[in-house]
C-alpha positions in Angstrom: 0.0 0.0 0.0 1.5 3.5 -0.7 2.8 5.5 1.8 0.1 8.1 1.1 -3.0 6.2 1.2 -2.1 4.5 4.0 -1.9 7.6 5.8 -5.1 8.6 5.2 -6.4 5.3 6.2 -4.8 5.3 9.3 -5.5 9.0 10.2 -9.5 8.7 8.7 -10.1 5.1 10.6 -9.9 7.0 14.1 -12.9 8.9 12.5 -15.4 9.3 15.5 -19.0 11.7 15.4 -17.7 15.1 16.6 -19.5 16.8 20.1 -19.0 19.7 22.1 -16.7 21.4 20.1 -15.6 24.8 20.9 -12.3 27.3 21.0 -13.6 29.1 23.8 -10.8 29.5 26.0 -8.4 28.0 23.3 -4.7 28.1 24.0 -2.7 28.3 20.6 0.8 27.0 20.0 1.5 29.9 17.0 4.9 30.6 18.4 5.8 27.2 18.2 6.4 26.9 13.9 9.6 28.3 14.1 12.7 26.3 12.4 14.0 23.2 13.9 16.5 20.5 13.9 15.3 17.1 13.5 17.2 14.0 13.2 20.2 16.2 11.8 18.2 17.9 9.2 17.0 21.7 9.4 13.5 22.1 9.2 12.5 25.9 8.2 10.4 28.3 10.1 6.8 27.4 8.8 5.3 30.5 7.7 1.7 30.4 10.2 0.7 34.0 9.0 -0.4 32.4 5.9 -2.8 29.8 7.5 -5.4 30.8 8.7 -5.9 31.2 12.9 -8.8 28.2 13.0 -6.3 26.4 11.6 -3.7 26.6 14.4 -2.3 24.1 16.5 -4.8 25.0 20.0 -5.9 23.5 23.1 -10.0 23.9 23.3 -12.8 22.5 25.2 -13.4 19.0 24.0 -16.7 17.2 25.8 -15.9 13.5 24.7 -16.3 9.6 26.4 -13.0 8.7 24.3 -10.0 8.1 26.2 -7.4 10.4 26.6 -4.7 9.4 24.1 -7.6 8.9 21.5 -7.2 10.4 18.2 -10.7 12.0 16.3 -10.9 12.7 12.6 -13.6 15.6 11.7 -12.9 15.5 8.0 -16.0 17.5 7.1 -14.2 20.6 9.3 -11.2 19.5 8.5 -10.0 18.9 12.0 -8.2 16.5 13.8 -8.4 16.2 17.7 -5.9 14.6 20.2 -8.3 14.3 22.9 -6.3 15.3 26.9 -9.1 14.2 29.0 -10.6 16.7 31.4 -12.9 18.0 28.5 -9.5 18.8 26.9 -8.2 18.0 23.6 -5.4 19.4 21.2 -6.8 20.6 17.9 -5.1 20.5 14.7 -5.6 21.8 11.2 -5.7 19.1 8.8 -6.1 18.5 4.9 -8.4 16.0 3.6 -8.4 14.5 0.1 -11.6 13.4 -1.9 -10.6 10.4 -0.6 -11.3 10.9 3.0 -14.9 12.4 2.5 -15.6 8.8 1.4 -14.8 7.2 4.8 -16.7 7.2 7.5 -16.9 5.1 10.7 -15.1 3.7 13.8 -12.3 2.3 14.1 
């Protein structure tokens, strides 16, 4: 399987039905896309003005039964949550390609 589909079948099986989404109170992480060293390679500055705020790496009220650790998939709002616990969760921008709207499910 190709690298690519198979990471939007990993990433669009943890697809769960989104609730009690909000950003009130979000806490973004903009200051943190500045360049890096990974593994020996420079990674450059990522340039966040050009993405728009919603899309932001942010902490924001999350009203879920899953697990912390769990990973949720909103491919309609393009979202994906890392979900803390304590109504918590991590939001992240995401992309989705005409091959995620087709999925849906639990997994």
């Amino acid at each position: 399987m190709r690298l690519k589909s198979f990471a939007i079948v990993a990433a669009l099986a943890l697809s769960t039905a989104i609730s009690g989404c909000s950003t009130i109170g979000s806490r973004l992480f903009t200051n943190d896309y500045g360049a890096v060293t990974d593994a020996g390679y420079q990674l450059p500055r990522i340039p966040i003005e050009k993405v728009p705020a919603r899309f932001h790496r942010q902490e924001v009220d999350y009203d879920t039964k899953e697990k912390p650790g769990t990973i949720i998939v909103d491919t309609q709002n393009k979202f994906l949550y890392f979900v803390e616990g304590d109504g918590l969760a991590i939001r992240y921008g995401i992309g989705v390609g005409r091959e995620g709207f087709e999925w849906h499910g639990l997994s």
